[in-house]
C-alpha positions in Angstrom: -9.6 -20.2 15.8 -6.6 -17.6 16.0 -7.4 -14.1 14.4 -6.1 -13.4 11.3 -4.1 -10.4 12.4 -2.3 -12.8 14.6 -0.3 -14.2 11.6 2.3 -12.6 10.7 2.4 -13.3 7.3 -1.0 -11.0 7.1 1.4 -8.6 8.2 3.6 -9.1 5.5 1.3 -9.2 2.8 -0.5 -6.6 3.5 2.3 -5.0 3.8 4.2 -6.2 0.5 0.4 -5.2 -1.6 1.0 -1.4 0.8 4.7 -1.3 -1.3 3.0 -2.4 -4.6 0.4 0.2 -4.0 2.9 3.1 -3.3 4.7 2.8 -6.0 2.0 1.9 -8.4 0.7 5.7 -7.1 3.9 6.9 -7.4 4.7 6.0 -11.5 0.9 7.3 -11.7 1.3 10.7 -10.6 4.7 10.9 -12.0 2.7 10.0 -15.6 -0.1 12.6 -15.0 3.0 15.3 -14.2 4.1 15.1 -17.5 7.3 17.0 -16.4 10.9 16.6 -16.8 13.1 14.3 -13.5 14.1 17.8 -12.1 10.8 19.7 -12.8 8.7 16.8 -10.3 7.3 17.7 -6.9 8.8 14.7 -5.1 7.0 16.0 -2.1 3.5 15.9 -3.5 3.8 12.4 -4.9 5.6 10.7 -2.3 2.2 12.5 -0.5 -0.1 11.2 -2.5 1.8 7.2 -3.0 1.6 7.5 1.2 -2.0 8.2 1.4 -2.4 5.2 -1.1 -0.5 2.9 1.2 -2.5 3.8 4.0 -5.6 3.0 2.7 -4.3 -0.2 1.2 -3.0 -0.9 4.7 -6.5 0.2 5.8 -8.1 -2.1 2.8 -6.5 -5.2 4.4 -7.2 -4.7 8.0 -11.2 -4.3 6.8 -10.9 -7.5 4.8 -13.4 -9.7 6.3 -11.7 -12.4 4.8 -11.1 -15.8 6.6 -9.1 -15.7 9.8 -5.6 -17.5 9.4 -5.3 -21.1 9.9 -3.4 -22.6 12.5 -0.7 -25.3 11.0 
């Protein structure tokens, strides 16, 4: 049985959810500003949308969902 983290289209999902994630944290933070396009600390929230890719990245490799299945 081949590990899941073999496949690559674990890689690419749990990629495509890190992307989802980012920007879900990125519209969130930009929310909770509550400040004008040229008053936002792009630095801080592309900071914080990282961070929340990571740990979806993280999130995915922890899984311990079924490993992939060979075609």
């Amino acid at each position: 049985m081949a590990s899941k983290y073999a496949s690559g289209q674990f890689w690419v999902d749990a990629f495509d959810r890190a992307l989802a994630t980012f920007a879900q944290a990125a519209v969130g933070a930009l929310v909770v500003d509550k400040v004008g396009l040229l008053d936002i600390d792009w630095q801080q929230t592309a900071s914080i949308a990282g961070l929340s890719a990571v740990v979806s990245i993280l999130t995915s490799v922890s899984f311990r969902g079924e490993p992939a299945k060979s075609s």
